[in-house]
C-alpha positions as CSV (number, residue, x, y, z in Angstrom):
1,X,-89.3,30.8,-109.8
2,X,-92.4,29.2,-108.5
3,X,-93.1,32.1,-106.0
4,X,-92.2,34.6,-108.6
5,X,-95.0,33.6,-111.3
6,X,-97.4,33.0,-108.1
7,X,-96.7,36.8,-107.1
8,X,-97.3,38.2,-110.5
9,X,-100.7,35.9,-110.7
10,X,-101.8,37.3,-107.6
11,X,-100.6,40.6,-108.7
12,X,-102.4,40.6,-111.8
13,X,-105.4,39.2,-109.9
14,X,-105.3,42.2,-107.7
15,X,-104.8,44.6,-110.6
16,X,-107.9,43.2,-112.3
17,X,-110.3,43.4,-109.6
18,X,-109.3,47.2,-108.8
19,X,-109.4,47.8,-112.9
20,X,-113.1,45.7,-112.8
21,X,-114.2,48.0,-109.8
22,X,-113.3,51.5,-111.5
23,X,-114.9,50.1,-114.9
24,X,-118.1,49.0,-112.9
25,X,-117.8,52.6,-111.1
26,X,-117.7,54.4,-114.2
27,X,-120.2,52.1,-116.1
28,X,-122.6,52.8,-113.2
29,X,-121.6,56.8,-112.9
30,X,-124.1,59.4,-114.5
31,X,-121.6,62.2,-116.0
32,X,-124.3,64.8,-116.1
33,X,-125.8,64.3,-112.5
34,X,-125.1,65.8,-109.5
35,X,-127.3,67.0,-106.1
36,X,-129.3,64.0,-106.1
37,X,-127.6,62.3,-102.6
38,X,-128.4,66.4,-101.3
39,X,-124.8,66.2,-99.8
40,X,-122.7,66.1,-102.9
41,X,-125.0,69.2,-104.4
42,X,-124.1,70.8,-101.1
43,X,-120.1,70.0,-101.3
44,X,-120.2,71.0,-104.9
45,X,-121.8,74.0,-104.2
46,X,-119.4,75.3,-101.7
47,X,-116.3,74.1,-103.9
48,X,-117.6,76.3,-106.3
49,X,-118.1,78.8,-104.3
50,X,-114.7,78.3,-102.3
51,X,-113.0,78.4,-106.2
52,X,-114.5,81.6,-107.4
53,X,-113.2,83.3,-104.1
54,X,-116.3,83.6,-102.3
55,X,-115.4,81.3,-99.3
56,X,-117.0,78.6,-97.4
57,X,-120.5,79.7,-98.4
58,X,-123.5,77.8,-99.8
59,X,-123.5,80.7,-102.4
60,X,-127.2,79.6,-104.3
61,X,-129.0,79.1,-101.0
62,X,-130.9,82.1,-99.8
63,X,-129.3,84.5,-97.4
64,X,-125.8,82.4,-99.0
65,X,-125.3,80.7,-95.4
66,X,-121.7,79.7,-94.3
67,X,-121.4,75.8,-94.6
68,X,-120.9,74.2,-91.3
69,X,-122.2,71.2,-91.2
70,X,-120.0,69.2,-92.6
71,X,-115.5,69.8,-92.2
72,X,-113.7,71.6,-95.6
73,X,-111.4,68.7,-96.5
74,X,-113.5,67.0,-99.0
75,X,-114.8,70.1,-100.6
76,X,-111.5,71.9,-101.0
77,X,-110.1,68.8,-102.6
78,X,-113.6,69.2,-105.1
79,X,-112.1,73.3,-105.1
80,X,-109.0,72.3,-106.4
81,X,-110.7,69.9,-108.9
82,X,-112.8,72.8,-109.5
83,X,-110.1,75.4,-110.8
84,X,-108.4,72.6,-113.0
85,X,-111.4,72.1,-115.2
86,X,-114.1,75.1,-114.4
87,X,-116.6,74.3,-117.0
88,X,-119.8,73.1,-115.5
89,X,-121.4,71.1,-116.0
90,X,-118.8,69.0,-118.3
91,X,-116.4,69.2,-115.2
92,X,-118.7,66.8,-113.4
93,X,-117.1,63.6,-114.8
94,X,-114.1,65.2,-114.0
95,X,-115.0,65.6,-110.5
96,X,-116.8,62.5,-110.1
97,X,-112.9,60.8,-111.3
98,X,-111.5,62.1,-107.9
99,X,-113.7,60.1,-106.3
100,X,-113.5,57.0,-108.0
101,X,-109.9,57.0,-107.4
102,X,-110.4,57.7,-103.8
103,X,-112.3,54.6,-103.4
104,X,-110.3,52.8,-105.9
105,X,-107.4,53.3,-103.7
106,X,-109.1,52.8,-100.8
107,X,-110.3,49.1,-102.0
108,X,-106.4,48.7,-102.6
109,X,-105.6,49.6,-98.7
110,X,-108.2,47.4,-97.2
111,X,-106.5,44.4,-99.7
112,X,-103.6,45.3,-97.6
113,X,-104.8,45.5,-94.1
114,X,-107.1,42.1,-95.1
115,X,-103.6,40.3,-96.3
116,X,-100.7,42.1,-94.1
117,X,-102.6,42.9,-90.7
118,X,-104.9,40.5,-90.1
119,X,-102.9,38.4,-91.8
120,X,-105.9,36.7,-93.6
121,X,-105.4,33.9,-96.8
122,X,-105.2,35.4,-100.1
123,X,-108.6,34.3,-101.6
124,X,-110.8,35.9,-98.6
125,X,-108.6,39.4,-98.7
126,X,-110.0,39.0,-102.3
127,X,-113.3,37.9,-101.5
128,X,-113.6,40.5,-99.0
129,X,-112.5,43.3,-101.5
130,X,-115.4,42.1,-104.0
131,X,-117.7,42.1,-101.4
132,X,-117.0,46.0,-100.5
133,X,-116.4,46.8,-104.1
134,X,-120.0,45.6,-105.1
135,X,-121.9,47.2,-101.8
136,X,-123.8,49.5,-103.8
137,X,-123.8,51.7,-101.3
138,X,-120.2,51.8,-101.7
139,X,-120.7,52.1,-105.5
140,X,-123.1,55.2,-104.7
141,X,-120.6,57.1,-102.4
142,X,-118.4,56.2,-104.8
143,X,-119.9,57.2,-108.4
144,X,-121.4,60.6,-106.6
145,X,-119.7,63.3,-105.1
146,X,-119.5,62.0,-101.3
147,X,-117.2,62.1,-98.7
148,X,-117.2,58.6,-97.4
149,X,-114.2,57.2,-100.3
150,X,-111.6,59.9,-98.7
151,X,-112.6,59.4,-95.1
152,X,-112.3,55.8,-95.3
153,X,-108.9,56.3,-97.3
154,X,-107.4,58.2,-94.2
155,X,-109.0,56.5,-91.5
156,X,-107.8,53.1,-93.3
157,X,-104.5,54.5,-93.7
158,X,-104.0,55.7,-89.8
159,X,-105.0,52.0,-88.7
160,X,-103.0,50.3,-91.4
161,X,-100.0,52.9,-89.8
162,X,-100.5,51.9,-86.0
163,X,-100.0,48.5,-86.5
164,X,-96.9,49.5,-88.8
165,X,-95.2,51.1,-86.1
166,X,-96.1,48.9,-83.3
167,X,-94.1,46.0,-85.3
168,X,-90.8,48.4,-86.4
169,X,-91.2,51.1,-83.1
170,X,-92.0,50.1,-79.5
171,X,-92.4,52.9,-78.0
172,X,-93.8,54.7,-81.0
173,X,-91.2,57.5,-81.6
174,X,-92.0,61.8,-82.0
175,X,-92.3,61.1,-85.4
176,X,-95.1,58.3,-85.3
177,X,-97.3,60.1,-83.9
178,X,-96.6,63.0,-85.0
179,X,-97.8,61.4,-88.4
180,X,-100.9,59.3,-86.8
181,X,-102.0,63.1,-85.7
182,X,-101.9,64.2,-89.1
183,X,-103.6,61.7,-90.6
184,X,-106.0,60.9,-87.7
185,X,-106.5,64.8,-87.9
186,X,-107.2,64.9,-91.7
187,X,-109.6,62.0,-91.5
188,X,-111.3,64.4,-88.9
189,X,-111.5,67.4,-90.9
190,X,-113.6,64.9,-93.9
191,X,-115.9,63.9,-91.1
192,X,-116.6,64.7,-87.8
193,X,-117.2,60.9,-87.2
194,X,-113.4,60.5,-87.0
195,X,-113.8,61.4,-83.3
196,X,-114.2,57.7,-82.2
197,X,-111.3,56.8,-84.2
198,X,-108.9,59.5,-82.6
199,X,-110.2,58.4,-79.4
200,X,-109.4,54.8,-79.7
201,X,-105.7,55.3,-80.8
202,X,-105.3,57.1,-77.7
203,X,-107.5,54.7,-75.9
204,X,-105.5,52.1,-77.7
205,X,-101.6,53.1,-76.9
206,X,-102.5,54.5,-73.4
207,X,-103.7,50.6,-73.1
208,X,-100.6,49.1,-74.6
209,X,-98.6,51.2,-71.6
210,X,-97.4,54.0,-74.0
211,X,-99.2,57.2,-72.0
212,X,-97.1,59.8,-72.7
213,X,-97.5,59.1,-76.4
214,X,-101.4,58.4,-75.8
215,X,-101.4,62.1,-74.0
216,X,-99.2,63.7,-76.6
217,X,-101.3,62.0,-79.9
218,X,-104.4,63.4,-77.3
219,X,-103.0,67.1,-77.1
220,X,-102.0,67.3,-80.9
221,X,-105.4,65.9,-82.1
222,X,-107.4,68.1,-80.0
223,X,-105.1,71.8,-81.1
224,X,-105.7,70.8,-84.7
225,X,-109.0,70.5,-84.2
226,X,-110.2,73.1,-81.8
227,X,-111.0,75.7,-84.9
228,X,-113.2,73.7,-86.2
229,X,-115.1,72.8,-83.2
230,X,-114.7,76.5,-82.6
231,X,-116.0,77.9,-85.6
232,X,-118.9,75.4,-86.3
233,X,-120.2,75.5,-83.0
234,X,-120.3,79.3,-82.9
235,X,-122.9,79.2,-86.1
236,X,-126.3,79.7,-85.0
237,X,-128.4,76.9,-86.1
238,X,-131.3,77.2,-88.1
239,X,-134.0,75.3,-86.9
240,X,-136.6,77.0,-84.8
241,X,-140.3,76.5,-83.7
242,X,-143.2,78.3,-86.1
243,X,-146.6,77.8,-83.9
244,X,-146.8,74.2,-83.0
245,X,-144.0,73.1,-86.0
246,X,-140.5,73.1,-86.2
247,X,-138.7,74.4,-89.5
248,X,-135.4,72.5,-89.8
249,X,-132.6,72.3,-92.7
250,X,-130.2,70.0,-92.8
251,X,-127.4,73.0,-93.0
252,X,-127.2,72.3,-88.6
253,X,-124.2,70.5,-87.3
254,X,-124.7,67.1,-86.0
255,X,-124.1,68.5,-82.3
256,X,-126.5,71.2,-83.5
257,X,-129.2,68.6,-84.3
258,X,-128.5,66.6,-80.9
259,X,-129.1,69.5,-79.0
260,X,-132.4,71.0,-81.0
261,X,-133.8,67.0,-80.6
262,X,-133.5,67.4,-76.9
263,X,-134.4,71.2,-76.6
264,X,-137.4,70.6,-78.8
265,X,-138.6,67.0,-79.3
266,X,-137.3,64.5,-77.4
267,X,-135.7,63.1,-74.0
268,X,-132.2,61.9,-73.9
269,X,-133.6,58.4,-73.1
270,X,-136.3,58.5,-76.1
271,X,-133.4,59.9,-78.8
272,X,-130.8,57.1,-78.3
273,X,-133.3,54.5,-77.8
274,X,-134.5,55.6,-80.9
275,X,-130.9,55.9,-82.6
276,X,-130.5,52.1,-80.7
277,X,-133.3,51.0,-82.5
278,X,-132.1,52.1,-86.2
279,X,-128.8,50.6,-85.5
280,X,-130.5,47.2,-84.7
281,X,-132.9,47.8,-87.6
282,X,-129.7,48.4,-90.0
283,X,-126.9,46.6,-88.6
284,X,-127.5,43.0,-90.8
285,X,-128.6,45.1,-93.8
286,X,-125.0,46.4,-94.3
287,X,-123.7,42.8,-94.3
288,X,-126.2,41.4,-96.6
289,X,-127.9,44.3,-98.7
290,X,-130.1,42.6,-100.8
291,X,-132.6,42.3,-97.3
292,X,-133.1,46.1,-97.6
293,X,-135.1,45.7,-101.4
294,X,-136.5,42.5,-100.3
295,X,-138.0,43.5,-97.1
296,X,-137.9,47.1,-96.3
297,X,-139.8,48.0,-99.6
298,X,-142.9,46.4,-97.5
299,X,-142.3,46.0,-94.1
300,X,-143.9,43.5,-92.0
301,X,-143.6,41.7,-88.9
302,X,-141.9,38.6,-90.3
303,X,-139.7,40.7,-92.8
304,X,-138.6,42.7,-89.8
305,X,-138.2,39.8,-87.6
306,X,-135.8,38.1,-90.0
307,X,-133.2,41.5,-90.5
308,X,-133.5,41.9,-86.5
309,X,-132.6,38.4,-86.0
310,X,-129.8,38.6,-88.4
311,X,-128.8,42.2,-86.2
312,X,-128.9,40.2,-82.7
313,X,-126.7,36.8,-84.2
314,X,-124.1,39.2,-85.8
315,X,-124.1,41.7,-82.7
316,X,-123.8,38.3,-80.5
317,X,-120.7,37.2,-82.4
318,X,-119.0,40.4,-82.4
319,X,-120.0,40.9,-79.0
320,X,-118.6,37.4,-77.9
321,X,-115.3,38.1,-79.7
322,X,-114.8,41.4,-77.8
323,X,-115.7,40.0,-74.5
324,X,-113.0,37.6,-74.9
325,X,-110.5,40.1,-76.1
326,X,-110.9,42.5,-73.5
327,X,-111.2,39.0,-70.9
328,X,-107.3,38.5,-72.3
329,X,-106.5,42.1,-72.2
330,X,-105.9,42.0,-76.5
331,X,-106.5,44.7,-78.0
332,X,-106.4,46.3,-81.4
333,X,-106.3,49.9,-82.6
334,X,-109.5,49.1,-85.1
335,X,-111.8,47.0,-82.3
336,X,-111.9,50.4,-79.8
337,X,-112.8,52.1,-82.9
338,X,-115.9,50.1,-84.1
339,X,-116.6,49.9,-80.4
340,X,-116.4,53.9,-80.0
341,X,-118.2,54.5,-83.1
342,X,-121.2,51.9,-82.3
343,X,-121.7,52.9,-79.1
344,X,-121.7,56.9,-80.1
345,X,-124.1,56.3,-83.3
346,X,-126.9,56.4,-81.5
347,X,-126.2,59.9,-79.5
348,X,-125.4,61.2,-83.2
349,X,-128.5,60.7,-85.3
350,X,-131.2,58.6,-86.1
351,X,-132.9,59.8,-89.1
352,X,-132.6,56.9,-91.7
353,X,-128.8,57.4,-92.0
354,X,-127.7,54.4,-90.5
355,X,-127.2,52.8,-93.5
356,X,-124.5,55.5,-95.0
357,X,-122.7,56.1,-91.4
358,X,-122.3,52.2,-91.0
359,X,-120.5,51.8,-94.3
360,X,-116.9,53.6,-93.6
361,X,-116.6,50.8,-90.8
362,X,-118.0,47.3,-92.7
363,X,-114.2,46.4,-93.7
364,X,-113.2,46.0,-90.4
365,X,-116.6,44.5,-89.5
366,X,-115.9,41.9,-91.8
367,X,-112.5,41.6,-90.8
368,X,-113.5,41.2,-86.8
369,X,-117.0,38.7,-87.8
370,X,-114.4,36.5,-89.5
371,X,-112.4,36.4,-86.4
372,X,-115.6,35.7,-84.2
373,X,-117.0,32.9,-86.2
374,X,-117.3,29.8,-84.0
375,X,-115.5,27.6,-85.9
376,X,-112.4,27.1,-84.4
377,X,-112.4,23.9,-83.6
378,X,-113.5,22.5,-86.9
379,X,-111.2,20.7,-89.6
380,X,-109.1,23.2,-91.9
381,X,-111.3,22.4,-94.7
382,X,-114.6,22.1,-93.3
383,X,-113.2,25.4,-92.0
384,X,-112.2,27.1,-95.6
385,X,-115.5,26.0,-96.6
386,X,-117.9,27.5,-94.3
387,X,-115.7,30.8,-94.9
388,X,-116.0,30.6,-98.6
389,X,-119.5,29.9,-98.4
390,X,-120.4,33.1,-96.3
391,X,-118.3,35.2,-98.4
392,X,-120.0,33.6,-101.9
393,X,-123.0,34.0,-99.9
394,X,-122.9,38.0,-99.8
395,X,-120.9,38.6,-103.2
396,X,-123.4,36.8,-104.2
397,X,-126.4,38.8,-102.5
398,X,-124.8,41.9,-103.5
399,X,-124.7,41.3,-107.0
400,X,-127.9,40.4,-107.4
401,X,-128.9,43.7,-105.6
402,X,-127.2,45.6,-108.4
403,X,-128.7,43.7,-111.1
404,X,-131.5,46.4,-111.7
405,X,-128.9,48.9,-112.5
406,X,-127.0,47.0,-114.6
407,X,-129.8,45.3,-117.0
408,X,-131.1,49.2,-117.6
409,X,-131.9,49.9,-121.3
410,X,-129.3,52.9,-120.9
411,X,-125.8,52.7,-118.9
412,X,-125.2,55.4,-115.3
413,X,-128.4,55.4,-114.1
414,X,-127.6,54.1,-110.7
415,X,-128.3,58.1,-109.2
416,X,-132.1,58.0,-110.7
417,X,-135.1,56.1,-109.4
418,X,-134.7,53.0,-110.9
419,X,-138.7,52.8,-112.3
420,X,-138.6,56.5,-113.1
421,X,-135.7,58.6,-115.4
422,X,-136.4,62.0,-114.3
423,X,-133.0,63.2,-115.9
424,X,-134.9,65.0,-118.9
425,X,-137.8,66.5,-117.1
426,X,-135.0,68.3,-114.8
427,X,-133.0,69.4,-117.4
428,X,-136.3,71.2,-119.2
429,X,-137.1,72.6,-115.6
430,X,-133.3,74.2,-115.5
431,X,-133.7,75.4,-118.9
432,X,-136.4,77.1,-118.2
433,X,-135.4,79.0,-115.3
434,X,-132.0,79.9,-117.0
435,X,-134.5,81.9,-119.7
436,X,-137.7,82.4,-118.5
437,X,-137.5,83.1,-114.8
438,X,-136.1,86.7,-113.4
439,X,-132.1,86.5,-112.6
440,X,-132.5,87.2,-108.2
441,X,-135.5,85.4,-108.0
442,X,-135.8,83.3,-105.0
443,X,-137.0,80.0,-105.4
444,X,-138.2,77.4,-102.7
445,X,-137.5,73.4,-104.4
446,X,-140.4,71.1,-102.6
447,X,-137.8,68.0,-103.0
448,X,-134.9,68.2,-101.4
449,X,-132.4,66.0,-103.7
450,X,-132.9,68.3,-106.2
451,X,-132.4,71.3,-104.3
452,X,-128.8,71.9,-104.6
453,X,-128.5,71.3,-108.6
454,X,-131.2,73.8,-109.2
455,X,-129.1,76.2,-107.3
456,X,-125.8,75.2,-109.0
457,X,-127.2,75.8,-112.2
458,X,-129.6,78.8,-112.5
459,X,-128.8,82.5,-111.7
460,X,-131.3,82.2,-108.9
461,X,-131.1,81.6,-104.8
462,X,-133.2,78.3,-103.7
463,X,-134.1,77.3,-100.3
464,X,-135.3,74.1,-99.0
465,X,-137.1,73.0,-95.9
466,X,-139.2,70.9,-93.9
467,X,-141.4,71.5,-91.2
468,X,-142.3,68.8,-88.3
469,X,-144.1,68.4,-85.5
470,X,-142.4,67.5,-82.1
471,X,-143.3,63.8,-80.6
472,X,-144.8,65.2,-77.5
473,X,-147.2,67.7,-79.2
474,X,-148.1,65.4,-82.2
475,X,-149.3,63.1,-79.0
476,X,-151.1,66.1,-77.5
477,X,-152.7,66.8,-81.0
478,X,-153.4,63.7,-82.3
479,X,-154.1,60.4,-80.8
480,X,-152.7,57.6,-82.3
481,X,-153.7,56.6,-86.1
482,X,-156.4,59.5,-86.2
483,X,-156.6,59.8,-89.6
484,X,-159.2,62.8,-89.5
485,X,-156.7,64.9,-87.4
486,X,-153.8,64.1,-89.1
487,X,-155.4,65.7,-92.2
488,X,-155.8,68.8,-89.8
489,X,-152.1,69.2,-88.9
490,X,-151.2,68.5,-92.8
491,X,-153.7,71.4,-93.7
492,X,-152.2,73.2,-90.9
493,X,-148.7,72.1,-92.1
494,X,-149.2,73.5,-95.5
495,X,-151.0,77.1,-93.8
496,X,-147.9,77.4,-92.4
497,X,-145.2,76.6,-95.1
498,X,-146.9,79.6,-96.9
499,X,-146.4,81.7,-94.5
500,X,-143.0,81.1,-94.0
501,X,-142.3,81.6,-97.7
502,X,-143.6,84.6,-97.9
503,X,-141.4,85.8,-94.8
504,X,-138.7,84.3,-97.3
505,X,-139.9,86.5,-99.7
506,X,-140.1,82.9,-102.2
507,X,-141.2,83.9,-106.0
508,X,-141.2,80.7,-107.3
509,X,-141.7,76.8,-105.9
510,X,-140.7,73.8,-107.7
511,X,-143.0,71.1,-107.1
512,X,-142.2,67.1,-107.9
513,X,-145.4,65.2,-108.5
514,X,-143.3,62.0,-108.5
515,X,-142.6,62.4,-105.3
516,X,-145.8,64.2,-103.8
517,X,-147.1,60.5,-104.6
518,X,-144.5,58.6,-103.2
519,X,-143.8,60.9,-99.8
520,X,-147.0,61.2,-98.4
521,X,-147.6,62.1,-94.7
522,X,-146.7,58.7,-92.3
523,X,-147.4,58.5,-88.8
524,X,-146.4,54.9,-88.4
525,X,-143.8,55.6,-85.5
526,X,-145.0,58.4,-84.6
527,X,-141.6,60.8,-84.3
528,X,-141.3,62.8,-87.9
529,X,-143.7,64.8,-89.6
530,X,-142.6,64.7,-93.6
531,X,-142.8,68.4,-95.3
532,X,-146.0,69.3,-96.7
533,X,-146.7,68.4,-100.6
534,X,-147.0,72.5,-101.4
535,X,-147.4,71.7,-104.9
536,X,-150.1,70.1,-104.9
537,X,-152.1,72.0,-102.4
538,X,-150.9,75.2,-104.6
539,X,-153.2,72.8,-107.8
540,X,-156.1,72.8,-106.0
541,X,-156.1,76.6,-104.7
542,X,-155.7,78.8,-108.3
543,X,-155.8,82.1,-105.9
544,X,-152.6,80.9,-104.5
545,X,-150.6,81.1,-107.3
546,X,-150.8,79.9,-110.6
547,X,-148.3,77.4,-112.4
548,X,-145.8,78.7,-115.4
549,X,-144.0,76.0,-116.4
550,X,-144.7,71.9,-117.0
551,X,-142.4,69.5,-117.5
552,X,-142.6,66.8,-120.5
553,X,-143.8,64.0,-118.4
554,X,-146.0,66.5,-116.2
555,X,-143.8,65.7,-113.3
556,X,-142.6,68.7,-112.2
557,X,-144.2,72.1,-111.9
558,X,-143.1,75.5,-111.3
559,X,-145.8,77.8,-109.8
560,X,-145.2,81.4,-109.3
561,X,-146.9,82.4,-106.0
562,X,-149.1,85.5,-105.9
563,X,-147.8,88.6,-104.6
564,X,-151.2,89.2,-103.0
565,X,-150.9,86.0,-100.9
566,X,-152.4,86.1,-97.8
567,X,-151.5,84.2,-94.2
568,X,-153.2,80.9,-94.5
């Protein structure tokens, strides 16, 4: 009787902290927002488009380009969403729902692999879920219209189902991995990055002596997901040199962007020891996200000192524990993963998205640090202690990080600039080119976030781009901190945006003064070259073009570009 009320305690505790995180999700959720993460205005776009029987097409970009950058799992799901409530822009809470469940249910799955795999005590299985369940970077990919909830679901699931069958099936039979393909496969087709997982359950049972199943889960993987690859790397990629500057979208495949970086920019040493460094600068912050506000806002030698610091001791731990796993020939399905994925990161990307691509693999981060802590040896108490306090520790931190968005004077705000609500001077911008501007009109939007709900909601194609100056010829340019010829190549910059919108054949450019002050030109590292603040250079030359709509707050500003423009 005693275990019995104990279960349904536990039970109910469980239930409650699932419930807490969807009413927190929901609190936090804007129900009239979407775009502003520029992915989830892209997959919303093409579920749209994929509902209304136009295909896999970013129908309200110019030239309506297929969509490869990113597999169709996550926006047919939004398609299907899509055709059961097709009335946009109310559907949005609806479609934002799906997602909340997703993580919802994903929160559930790591209780169970916290509590039945790694066979961890009750209160840190809890502990553990609140600490994930308040990430706010969880909460964003969570209240927004990302991917990350579902892929984490699936790639969750095909761990929690390898350690499943290794304790009922040894050898795993035909029909284990005939489901850890599918799975596996449909993690894949949510995001790419679900290579390093497929590789290490290969990796994983050829290990454990099981090669024929390692070769078959090999062989299954790689035929369900050779269209794909196919397809996607048969698109021709967008970005391309204009004179000494680069003009790239973000609609190029990840391979895509590997391959331009070293055709155009960099060497293969230079890109990963770049994408090495972001991984150091970013590792700690995932742990402990309050050191992001607190020291990335103004970066300095001792602020960056402390988060690399943190990086190295957490990398050392983990890197201790693996050593001495591999040293007794132990290993687990979900260590070659984190191992795979960490050491590819850097070969995939290094353009602050560190932060977002580290998130589907903190669970088990947490699950391995906890194993790696150094305090065997101590008493059990002193033990449950030092546990609890780490834990409390980063609940702790991360709650305090979401206090801004929570003490708001209005409720699901968490997707605007915390200082600014731009909401209203948005929807006044659509409103006005739903009535005012021509239906076919092409538009270019200076800000990417907004981008994609401009397109979603007017009659109008919109294009977005940046241009950027290779490291090498920024170097040949322009010396270090130059400040005199930087201002050249930002004049030249703008000179030849122009031009390429006029090749575009662009009516009409949005322009956010918000962010023209707060994305300025930076040369601090000396590898990027931000997009030009067009609006503002259109202000201060009339013959240019001359502005026909305002916004409330004079933040954003819609100039019409002369037809009689010239090549600047």
């Amino acid at each position: 009787m005693f275990l019995k009320r104990c279960d349904v305690k536990i039970a109910g505790l469980w239930f409650g902290l699932l419930a807490g995180f969807m009413a927190l999700a929901y609190y936090l959720m804007r129900p009239d927002v979407v775009g502003f993460l520029h992915d989830d205005g892209m997959y919303l776009m093409v579920a749209k488009a994929m509902a209304e029987g136009h295909g896999y097409r970013l129908m309200g970009m110019v030239d309506q380009p297929y969509f490869f950058k990113y597999p169709p799992l996550f926006p047919v799901l939004l398609a299907l969403g899509w055709l059961m409530n097709p009335h946009f822009p109310h559907n949005i809470v609806w479609l934002k729902s799906i997602n909340i469940l997703l993580a919802t249910g994903t929160l559930a799955l790591w209780g169970y692999y916290f509590r039945k795999i790694r066979q961890l005590p009750q209160w840190i299985c809890l502990l553990l879920v609140l600490i994930i369940g308040t990430h706010w970077r969880f909460l964003e990919v969570s209240i927004d219209l990302m991917s990350e909830p579902l892929f984490m679901l699936l790639s969750t699931l095909t761990i929690v189902l390898c350690h499943r069958f290794k304790e009922t099936h040894q050898p795993f039979t035909l029909a284990n991995v005939a489901l850890l393909v599918i799975v596996s496969v449909a993690a894949f087709y949510t995001r790419t990055m679900a290579l390093p997982l497929i590789m290490a359950i290969g990796l994983w049972l050829w290990l454990s002596g099981q090669r024929k199943q390692a070769a078959g889960y090999w062989l299954g993987s790689a035929m369900l997901m050779l269209p794909w690859l196919m397809w996607s790397g048969s698109r021709k990629d967008t970005t391309y040199p204009v004179g000494d500057f680069l003009v790239r979208t973000f609609q190029e495949t990840y391979f895509q962007s590997f391959r331009m970086d070293l055709k155009y920019e960099y060497t293969l040493p230079e890109l990963v020891g770049k994408g090495f460094q972001e991984l150091l600068g970013n590792f700690s912050v995932q742990f402990f996200p309050l050191l992001e506000r607190f020291f990335l806002q103004k970066a300095t030698i001792f602020s960056e000192s402390i988060i690399l610091g943190l990086s190295f001791t957490l990398i050392l731990l983990l890197g201790r524990y693996a050593y001495q796993r591999l040293k007794a020939r132990q290993y687990s399905v979900e260590g070659l993963y984190v191992a795979l994925y960490l050491a590819i990161l850097p070969f995939w990307s290094f353009y602050s998205v560190y932060p977002r691509f580290l998130m589907p693999i903190l669970p088990i981060l947490w699950a391995l640090l906890l194993s790696a802590l150094p305090i065997q040896g101590m008493m059990r108490h002193r033990k449950q202690w030092a546990l609890t306090g780490l834990l409390m520790a980063a609940l702790i931190l991360n709650s305090i990080h979401l206090q801004p968005y929570l003490n708001k004077q209005g409720p699901n705000q968490m997707a605007i600039n915390t200082k600014v609500d731009l909401w209203q001077e948005y929807a006044d911008t659509l409103h006005f080119l739903n009535t005012q501007v021509p239906p076919h009109s092409r538009i270019y939007v200076e800000n990417l976030d907004e981008a994609y709900f401009y397109a979603l909601n007017t009659r109008h194609q919109t294009l977005d781009t940046f241009l950027i100056i290779p490291a090498f010829r920024l170097n040949q340019l322009c010396p270090a901190q130059n400040l005199d010829c930087l201002s050249e190549i930002h004049q030249s910059s703008v000179a030849t945006h122009l031009i390429f919108l006029k090749e575009k054949h662009i009516q009409y450019l949005i322009s956010n003064a918000f962010h023209i002050n707060t994305k300025h030109l930076k040369n601090n590292w000396r590898f990027t070259f931000k997009k030009s603040p067009l609006g503002q250079t259109l202000k201060e030359n009339p013959s240019l073009s001359h502005p026909v709509f305002q916004s409330a707050k004079k933040l954003i500003t819609i100039y019409q570009i002369q037809a009689t423009q010239k090549d600047q």
